[in-house]
TIDO-715090 format. One record per residue (C-alpha): residue in one letter; y, x, z; residue number from 1. Coordinates in nm, 4 decimals, padded with zeros to 6 digits. Layout:
<pts>
+------+----------+----------+----------+-------+
! loza !       c2 !       c1 !       c3 ! vexro !
+------+----------+----------+----------+-------+
!    A !        Y !        X !        Z !   NUM !
...
+------+----------+----------+----------+-------+
</pts>
This chain:
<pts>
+------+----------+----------+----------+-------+
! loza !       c2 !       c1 !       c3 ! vexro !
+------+----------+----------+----------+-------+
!    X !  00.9996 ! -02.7114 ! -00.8960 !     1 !
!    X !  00.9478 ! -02.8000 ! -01.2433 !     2 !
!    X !  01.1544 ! -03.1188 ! -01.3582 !     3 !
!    X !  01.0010 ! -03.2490 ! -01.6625 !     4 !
!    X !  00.6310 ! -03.1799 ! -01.8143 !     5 !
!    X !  00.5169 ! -03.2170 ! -02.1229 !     6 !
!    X !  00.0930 ! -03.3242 ! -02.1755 !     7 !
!    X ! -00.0438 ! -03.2400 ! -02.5076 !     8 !
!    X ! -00.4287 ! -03.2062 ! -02.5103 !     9 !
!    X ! -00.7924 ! -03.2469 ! -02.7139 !    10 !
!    X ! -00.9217 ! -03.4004 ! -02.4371 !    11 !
!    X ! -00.8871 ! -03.7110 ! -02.2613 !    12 !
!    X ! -00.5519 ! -03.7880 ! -02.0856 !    13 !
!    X ! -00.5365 ! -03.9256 ! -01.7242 !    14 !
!    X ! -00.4802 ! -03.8133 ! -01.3759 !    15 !
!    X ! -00.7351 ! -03.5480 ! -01.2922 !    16 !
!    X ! -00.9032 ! -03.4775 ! -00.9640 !    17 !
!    X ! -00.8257 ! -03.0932 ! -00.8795 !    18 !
!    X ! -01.1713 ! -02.9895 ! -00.7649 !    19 !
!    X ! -01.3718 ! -02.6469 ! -00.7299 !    20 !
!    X ! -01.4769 ! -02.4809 ! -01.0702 !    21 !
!    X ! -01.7705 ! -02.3418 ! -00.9872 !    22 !
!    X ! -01.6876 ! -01.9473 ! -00.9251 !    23 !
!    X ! -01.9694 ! -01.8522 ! -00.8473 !    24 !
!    X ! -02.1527 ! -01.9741 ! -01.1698 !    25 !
!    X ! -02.1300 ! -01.7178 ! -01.4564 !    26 !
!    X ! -01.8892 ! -01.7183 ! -01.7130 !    27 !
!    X ! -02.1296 ! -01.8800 ! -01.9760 !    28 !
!    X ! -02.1848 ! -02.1827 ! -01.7056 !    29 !
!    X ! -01.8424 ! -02.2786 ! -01.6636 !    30 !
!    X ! -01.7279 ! -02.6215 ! -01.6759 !    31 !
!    X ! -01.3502 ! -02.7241 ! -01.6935 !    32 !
!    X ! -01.4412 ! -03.0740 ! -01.7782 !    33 !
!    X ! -01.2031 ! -03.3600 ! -01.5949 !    34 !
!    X ! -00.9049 ! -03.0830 ! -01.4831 !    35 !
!    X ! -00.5961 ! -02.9998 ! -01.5823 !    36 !
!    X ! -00.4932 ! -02.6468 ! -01.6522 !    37 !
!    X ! -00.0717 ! -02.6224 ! -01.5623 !    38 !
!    X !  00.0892 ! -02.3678 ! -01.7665 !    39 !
!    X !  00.4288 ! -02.2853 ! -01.5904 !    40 !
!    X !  00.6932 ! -02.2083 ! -01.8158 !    41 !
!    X !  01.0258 ! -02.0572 ! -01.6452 !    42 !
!    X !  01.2643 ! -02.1703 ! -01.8873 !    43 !
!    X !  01.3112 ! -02.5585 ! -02.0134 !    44 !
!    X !  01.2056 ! -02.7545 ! -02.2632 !    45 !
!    X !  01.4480 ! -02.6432 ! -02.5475 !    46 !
!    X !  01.3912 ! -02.3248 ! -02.5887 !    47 !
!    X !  01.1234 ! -02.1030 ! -02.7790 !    48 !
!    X !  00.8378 ! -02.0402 ! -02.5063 !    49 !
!    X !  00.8309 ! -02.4105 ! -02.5088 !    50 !
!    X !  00.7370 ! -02.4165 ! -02.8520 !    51 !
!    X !  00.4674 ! -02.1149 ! -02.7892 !    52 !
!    X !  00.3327 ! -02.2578 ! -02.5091 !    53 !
!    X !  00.2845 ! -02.6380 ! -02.6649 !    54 !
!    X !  00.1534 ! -02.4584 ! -03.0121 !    55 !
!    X ! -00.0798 ! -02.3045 ! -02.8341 !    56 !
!    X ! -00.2046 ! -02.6099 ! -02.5233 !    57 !
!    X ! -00.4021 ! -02.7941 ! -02.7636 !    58 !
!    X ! -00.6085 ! -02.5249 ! -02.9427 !    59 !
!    X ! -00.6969 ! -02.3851 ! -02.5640 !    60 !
!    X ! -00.7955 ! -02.7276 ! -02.4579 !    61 !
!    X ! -01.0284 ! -02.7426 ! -02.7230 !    62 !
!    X ! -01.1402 ! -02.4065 ! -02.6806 !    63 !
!    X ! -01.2066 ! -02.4140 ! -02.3154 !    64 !
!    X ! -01.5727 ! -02.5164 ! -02.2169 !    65 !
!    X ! -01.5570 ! -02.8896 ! -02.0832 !    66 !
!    X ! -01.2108 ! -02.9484 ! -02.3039 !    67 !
!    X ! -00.9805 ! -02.9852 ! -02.0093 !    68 !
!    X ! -00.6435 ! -03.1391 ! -02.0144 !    69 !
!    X ! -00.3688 ! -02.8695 ! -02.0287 !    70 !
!    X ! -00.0137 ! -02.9003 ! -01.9756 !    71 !
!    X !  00.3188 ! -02.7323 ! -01.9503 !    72 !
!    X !  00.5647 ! -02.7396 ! -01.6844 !    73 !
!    X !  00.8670 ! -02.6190 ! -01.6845 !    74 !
!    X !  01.0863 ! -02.4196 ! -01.4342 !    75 !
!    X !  01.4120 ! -02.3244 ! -01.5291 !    76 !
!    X !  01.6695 ! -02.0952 ! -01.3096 !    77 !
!    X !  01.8113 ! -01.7499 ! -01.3006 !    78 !
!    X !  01.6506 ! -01.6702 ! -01.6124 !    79 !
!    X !  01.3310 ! -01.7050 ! -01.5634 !    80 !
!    X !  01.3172 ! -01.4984 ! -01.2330 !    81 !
!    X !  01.2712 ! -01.8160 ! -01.0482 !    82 !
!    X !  00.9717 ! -01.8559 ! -01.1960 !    83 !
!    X !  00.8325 ! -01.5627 ! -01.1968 !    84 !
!    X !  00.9172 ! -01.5656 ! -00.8588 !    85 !
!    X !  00.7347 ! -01.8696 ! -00.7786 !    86 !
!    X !  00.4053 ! -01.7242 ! -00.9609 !    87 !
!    X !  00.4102 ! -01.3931 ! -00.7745 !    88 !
!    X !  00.3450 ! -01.5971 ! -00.4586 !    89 !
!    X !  00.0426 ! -01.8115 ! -00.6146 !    90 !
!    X ! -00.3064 ! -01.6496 ! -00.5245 !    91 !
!    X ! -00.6262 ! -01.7842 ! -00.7131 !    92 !
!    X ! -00.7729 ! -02.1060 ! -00.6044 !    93 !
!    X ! -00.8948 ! -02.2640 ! -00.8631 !    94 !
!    X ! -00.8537 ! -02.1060 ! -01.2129 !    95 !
!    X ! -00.6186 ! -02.4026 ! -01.2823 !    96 !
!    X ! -00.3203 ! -02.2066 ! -01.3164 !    97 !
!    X ! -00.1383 ! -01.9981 ! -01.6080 !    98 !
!    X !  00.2035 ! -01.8372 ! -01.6473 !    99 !
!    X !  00.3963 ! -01.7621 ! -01.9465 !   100 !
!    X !  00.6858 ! -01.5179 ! -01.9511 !   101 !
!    X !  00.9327 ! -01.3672 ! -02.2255 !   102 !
!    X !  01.1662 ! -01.0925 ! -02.3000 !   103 !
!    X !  01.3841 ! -01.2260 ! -02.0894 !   104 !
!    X !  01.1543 ! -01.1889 ! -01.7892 !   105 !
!    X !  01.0431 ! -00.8365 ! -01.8584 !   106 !
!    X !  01.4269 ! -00.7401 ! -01.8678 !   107 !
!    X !  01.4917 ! -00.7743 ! -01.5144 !   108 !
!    X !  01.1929 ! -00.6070 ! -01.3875 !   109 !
!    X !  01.2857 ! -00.3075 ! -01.5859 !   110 !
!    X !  01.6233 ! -00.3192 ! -01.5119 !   111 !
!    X !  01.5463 ! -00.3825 ! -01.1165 !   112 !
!    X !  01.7686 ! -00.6254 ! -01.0908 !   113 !
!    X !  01.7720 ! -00.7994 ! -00.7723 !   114 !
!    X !  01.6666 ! -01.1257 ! -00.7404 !   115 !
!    X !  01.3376 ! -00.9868 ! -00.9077 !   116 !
!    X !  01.0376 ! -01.0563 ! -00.6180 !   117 !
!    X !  00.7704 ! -01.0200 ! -00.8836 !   118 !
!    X !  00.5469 ! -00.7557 ! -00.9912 !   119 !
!    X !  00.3623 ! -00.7109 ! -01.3431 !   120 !
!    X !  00.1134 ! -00.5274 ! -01.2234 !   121 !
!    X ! -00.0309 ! -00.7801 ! -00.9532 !   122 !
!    X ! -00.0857 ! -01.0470 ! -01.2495 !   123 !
!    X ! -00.3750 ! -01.0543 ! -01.5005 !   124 !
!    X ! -00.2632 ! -01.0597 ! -01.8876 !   125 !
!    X ! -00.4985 ! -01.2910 ! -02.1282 !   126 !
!    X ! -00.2870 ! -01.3210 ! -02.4071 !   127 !
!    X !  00.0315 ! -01.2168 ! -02.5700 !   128 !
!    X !  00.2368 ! -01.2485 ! -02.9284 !   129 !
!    X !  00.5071 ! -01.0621 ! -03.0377 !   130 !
!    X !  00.8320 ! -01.2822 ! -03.2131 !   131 !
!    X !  01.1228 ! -01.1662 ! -03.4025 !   132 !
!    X !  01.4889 ! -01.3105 ! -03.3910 !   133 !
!    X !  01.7728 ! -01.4275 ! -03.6450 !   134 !
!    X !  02.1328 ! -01.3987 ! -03.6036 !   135 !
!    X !  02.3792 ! -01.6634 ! -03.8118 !   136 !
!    X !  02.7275 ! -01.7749 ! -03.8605 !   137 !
!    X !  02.8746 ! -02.0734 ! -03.9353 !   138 !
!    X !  02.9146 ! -02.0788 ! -04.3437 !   139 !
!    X !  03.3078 ! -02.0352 ! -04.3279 !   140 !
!    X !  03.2357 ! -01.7290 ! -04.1243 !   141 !
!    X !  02.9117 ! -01.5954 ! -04.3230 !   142 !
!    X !  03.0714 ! -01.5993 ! -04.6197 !   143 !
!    X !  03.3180 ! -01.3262 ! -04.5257 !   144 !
!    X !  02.9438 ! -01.1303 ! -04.4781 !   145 !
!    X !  02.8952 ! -00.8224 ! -04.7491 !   146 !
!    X !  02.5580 ! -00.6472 ! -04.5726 !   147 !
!    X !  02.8075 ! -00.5155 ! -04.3436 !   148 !
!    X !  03.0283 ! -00.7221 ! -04.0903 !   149 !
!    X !  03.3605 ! -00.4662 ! -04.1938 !   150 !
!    X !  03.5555 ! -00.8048 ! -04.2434 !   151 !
!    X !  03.4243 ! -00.9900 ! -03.9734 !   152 !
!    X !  03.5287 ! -00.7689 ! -03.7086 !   153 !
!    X !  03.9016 ! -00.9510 ! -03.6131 !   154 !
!    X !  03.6997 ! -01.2552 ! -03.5630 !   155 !
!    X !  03.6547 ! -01.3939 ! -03.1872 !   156 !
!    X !  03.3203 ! -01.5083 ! -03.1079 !   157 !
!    X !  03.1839 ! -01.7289 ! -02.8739 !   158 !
!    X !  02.8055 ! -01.6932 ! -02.7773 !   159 !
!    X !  02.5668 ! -01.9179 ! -02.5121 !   160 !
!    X !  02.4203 ! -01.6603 ! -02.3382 !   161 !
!    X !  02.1365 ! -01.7250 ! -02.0688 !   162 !
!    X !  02.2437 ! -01.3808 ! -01.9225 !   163 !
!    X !  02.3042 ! -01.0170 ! -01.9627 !   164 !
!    X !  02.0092 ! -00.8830 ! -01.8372 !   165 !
!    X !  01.7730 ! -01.1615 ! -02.0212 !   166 !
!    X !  01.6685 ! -01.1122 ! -02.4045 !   167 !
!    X !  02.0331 ! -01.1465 ! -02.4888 !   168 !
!    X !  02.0458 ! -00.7937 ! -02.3892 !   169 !
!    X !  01.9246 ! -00.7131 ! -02.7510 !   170 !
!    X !  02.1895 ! -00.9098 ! -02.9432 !   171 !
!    X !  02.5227 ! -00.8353 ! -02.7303 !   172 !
!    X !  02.4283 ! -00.4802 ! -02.7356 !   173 !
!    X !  02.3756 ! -00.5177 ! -03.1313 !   174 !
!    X !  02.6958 ! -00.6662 ! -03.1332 !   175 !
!    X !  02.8924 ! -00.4397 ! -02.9600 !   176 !
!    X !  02.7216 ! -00.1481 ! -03.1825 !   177 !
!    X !  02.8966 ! -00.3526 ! -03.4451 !   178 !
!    X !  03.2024 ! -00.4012 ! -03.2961 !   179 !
!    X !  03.2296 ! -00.7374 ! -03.2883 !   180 !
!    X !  03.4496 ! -00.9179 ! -03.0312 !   181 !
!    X !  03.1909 ! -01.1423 ! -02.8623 !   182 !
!    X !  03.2676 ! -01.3369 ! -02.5524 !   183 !
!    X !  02.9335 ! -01.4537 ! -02.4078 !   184 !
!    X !  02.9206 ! -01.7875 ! -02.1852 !   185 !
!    X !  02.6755 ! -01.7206 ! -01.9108 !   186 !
!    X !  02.4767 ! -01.9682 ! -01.7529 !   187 !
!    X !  02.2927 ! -02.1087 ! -02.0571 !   188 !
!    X !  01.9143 ! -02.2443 ! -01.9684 !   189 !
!    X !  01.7462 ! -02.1594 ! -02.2917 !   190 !
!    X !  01.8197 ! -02.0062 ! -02.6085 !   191 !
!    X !  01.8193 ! -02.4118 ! -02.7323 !   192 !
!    X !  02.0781 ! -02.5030 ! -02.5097 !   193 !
!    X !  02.3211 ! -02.2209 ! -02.6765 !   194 !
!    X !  02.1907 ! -02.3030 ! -03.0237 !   195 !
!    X !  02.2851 ! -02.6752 ! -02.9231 !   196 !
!    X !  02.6730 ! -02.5043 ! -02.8213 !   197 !
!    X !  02.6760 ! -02.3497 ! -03.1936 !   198 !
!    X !  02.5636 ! -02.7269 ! -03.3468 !   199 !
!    X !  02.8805 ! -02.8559 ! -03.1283 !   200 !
!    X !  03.1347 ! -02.6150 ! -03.2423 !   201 !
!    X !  03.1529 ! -02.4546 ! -02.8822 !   202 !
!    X !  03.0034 ! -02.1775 ! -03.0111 !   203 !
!    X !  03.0296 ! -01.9188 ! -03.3113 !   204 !
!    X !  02.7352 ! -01.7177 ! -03.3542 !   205 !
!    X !  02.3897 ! -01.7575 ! -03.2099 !   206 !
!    X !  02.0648 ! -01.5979 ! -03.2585 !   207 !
!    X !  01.7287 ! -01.7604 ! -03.2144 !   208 !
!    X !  01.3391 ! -01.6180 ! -03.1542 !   209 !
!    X !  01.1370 ! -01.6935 ! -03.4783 !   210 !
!    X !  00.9746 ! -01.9763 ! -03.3165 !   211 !
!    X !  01.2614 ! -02.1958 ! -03.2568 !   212 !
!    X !  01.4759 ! -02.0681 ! -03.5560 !   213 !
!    X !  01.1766 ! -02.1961 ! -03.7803 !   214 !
!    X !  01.2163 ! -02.5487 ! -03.6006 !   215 !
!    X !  01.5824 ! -02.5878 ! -03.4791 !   216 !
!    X !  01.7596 ! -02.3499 ! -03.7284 !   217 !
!    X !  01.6264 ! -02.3784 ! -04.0479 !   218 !
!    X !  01.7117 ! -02.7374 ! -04.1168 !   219 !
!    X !  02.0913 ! -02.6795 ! -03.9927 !   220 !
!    X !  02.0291 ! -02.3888 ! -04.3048 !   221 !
!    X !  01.9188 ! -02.6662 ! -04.5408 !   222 !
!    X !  02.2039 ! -02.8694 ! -04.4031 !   223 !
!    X !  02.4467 ! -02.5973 ! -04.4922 !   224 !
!    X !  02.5250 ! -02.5654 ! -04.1668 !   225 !
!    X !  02.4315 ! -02.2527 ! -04.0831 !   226 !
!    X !  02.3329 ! -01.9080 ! -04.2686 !   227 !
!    X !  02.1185 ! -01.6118 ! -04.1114 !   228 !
!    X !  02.2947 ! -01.2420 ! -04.0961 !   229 !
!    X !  02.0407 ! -01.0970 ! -04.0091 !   230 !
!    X !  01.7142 ! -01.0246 ! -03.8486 !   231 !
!    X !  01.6434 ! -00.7703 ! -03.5436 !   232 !
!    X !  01.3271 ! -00.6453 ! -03.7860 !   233 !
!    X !  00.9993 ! -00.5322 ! -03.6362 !   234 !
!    X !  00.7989 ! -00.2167 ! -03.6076 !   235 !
!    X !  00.5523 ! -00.0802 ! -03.8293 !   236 !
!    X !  00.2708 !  00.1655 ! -03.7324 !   237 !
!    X !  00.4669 !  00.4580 ! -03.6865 !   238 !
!    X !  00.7392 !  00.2494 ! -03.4630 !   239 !
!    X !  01.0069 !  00.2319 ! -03.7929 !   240 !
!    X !  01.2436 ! -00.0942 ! -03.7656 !   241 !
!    X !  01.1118 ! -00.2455 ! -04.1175 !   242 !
!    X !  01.2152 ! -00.5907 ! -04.2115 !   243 !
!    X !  01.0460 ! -00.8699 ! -04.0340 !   244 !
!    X !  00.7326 ! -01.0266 ! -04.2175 !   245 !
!    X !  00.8737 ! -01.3947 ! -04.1334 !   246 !
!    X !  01.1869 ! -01.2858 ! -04.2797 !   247 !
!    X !  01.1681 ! -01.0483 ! -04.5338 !   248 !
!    X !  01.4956 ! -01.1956 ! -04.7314 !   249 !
!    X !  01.7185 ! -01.1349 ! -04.4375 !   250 !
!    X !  01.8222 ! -00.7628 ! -04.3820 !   251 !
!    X !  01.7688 ! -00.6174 ! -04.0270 !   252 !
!    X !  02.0248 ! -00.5105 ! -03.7970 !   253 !
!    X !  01.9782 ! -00.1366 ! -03.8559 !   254 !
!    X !  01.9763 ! -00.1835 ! -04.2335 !   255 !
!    X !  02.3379 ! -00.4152 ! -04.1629 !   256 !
!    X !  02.4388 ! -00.0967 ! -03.8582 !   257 !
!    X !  02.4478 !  00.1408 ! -04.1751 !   258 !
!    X !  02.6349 ! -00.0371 ! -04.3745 !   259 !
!    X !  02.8982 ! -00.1168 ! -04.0791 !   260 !
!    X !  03.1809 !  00.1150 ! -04.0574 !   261 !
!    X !  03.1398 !  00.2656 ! -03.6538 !   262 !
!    X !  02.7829 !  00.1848 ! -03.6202 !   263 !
!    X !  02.5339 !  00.4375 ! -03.6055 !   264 !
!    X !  02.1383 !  00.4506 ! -03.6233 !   265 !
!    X !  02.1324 !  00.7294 ! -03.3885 !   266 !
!    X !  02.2441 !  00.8329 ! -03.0205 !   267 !
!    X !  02.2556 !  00.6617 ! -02.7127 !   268 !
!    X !  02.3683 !  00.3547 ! -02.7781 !   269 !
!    X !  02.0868 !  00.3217 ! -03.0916 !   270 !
!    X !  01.8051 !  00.4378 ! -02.9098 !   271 !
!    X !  01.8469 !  00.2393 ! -02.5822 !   272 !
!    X !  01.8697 ! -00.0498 ! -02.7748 !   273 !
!    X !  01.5856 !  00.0358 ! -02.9787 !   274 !
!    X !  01.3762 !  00.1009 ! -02.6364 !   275 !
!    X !  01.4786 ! -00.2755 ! -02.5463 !   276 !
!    X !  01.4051 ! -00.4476 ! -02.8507 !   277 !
!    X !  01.0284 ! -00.3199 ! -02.8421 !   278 !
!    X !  01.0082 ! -00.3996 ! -02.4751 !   279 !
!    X !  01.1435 ! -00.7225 ! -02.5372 !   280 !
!    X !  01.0126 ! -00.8455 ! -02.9381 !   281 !
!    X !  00.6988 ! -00.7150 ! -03.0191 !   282 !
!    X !  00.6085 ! -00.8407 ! -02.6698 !   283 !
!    X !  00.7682 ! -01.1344 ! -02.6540 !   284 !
!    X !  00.5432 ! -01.3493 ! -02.4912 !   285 !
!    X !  00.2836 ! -01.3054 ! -02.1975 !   286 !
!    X !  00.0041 ! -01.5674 ! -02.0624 !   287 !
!    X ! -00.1245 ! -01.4607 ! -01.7158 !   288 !
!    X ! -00.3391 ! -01.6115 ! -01.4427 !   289 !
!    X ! -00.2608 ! -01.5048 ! -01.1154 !   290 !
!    X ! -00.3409 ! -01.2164 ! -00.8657 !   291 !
!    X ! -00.7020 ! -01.1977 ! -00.7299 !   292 !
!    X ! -00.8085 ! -01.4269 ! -01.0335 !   293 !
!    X ! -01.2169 ! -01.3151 ! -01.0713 !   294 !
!    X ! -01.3099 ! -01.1720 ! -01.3504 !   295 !
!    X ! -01.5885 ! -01.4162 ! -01.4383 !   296 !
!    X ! -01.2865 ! -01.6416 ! -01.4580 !   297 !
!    X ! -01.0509 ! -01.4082 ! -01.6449 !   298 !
!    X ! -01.3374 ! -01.3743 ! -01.9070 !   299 !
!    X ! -01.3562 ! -01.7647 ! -01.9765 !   300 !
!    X ! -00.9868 ! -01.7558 ! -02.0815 !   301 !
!    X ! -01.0272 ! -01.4153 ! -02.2732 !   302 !
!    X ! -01.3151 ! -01.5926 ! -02.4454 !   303 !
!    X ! -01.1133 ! -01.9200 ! -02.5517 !   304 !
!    X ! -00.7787 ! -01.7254 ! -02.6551 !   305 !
!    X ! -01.0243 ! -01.5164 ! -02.8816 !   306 !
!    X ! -01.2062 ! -01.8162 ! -03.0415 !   307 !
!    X ! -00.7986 ! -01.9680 ! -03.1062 !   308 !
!    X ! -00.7452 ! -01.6327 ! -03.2745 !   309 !
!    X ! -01.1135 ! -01.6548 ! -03.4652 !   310 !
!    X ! -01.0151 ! -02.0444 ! -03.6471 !   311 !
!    X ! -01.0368 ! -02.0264 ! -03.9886 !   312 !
!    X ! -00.6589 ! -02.1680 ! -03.9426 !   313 !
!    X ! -00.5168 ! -01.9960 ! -03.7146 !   314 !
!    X ! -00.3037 ! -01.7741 ! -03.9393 !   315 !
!    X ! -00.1578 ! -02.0344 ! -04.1287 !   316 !
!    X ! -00.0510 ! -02.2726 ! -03.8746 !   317 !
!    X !  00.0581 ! -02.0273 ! -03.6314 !   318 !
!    X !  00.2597 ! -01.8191 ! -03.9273 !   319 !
!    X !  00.4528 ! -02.1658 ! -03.9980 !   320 !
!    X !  00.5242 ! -02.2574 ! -03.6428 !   321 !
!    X !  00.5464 ! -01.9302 ! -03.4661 !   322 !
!    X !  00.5888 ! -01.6689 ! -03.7783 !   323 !
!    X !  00.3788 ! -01.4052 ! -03.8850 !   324 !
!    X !  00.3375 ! -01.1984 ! -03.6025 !   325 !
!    X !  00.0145 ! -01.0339 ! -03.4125 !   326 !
!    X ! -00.1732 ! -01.2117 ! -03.1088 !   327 !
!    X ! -00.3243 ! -00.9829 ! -02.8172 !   328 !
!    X ! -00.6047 ! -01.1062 ! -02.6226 !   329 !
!    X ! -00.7792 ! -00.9581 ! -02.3215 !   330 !
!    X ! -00.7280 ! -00.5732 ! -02.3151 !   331 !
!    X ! -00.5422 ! -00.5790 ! -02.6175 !   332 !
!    X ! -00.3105 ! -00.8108 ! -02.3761 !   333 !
!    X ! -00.2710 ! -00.5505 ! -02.1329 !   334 !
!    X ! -00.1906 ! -00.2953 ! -02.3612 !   335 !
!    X !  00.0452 ! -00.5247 ! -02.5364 !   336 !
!    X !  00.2041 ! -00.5679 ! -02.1783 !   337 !
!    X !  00.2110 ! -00.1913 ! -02.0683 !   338 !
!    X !  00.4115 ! -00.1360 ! -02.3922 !   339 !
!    X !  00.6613 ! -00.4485 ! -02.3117 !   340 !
!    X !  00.7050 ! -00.2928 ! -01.9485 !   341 !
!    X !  00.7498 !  00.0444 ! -02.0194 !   342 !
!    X !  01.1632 !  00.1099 ! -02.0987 !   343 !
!    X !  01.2389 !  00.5541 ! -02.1095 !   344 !
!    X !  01.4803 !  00.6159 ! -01.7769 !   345 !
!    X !  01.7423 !  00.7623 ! -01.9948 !   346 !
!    X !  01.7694 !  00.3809 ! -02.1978 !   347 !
!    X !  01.7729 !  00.2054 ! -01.8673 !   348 !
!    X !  02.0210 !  00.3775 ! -01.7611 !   349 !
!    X !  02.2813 !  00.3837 ! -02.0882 !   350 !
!    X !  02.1809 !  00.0315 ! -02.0234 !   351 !
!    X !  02.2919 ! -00.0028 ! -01.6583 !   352 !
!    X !  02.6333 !  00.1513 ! -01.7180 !   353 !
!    X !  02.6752 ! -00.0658 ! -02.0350 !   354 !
!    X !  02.6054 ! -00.3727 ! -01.8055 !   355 !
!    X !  02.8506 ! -00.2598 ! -01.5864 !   356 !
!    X !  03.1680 ! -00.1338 ! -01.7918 !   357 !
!    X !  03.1594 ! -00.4575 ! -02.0213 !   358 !
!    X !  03.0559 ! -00.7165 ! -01.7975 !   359 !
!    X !  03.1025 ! -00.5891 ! -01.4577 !   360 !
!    X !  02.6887 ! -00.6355 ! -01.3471 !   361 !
!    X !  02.5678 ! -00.3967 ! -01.0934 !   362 !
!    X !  02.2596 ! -00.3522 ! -01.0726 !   363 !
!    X !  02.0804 ! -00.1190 ! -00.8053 !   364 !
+------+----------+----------+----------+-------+
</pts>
């Protein structure tokens, strides 16, 4: 179970009775006065859901009718699948309950791997934001950077990775593209714990979601300590990789691929690792409530994520916390998901027998 929690909330703190909401009452009628609203996490407190998930507690405490106390608790293990594990067996009781997954949750559904006991479908999607992600060297190492990496390849890196079949998919496949010699350490927690192996020396090159490269990564830039490569981009309307709105200084890594002597922008290789970048970036992050949640119930949530999105504010504190990125709500949610879940079989499997060749994981 989760081993640490942190409480951030409008209303009034203090142990709160778990009672009955009313589910019979009408949406309207609702009262969440008095509870507390858990929003599991599967990953700990370092990394960037924790951010999203705290940025985001105290504007749907406020929102939610009766202000009720939210918090987030975290469980970490096998990359989120214990988690999401753990969720696919909760049933709704009380409308007290909320999950958040990530890219790196998504990854093992679609890639069946198999300690995965959950299923997408069974859960109810309320909101969702996409992210981007930076890449960065250590300065002695970044300055040998041109656009390309052509002088960086006899370098050997060292990367925390949380996993092969997690989000890091995206970046050791971008790598290898590259032909960089990368040697990931598996078994990371959270994409904090490796940036925390970079700050130590332990580590040689890191990348971070926007939401915890804006908090953990820019100051070690100030510091000199560190200096972004590059950006995975985002998508436009027409599903182009275009430079990423909370980076637009830092070039993507299909504008550093054609520079790179070896890398190409087309093929296998490119477009299964295109397929898993917009499963896993412009998706990035999922709030559910559980299977057989009622609608009425569904609808109260759907109602306080869009008043969030409606502030005035919104765009300007969530740009400098979580970057400049969209925010799904309701059916826009589920579409947003659908997209995130849906991987072509013939990028799944480059993927599979990529997996397999480099790091000897077999998945059936």
């Amino acid at each position: 179970m989760a081993s640490s929690r942190t409480i951030a909330s409008f209303a009034v703190m203090g142990v709160a009775m778990v009672v009955g909401t009313g589910l019979s009452q009408p949406a309207q009628a609702m009262d969440f006065a008095g509870k507390t609203i858990e929003w599991t996490i599967p990953f700990d407190e370092k990394g960037g859901s924790s951010k999203w998930a705290n940025f985001f507690v105290p504007l749907l405490s406020e929102a939610m009718p009766g202000n009720p106390t939210v918090i987030v608790k975290y469980m970490p293990g096998a990359g989120s699948t214990k988690g999401a594990n753990w969720f696919q067996r909760q049933k709704h009781s009380d409308g007290l309950t909320m999950f958040g997954s990530s890219g790196s949750t998504q990854f093992p559904y679609l890639l069946n791997d198999p300690r995965v006991r959950y299923e997408y479908k069974d859960w109810h999607p309320i909101m969702a934001t996409g992210t981007g992600g930076v890449a960065y060297l250590p300065p002695d190492l970044a300055k040998k950077f041109d656009g390309s990496v052509n002088n960086l390849k006899d370098v050997n890196y060292i990367y925390g990775s949380q996993g092969a079949t997690r989000l890091d998919l995206v970046p050791l496949l971008a790598w290898k593209m590259l032909g960089l010699k990368v040697k990931p350490v598996f078994g990371v927690k959270s994409r904090g714990q490796g940036r925390l192996m970079f700050e130590r020396g332990e580590a040689n090159i890191d990348y971070q979601t926007s939401a915890s490269y804006l908090k953990s990564v820019v100051p070690l830039v100030q510091e000199g300590k560190a200096v972004p490569i590059m950006t995975w981009g985002s998508l436009d309307e027409d599903g182009n990789i275009v430079r990423d709105p909370t980076f637009p200084d830092v070039a993507t890594f299909k504008e550093v691929c054609e520079k790179t002597d070896g890398c190409e922008t087309k093929g296998e290789a490119w477009d299964a690792w295109k397929a898993f970048f917009t499963a896993g970036f412009p998706v990035q992050k999922i709030a559910f409530l559980p299977a057989g949640t009622p609608q009425d119930v569904i609808d109260v949530y759907v109602k306080a994520f869009e008043a969030v999105r409606a502030r005035p504010d919104f765009k300007k504190i969530s740009s400098k916390r979580l970057g400049d990125y969209p925010m799904f709500v309701g059916k826009g949610a589920k579409a947003a998901l659908d997209r995130g879940i849906t991987v072509p079989d013939s990028a799944k499997q480059y993927v599979i027998n990529w997996l397999k060749e480099d790091y000897g994981v077999v998945l059936k």
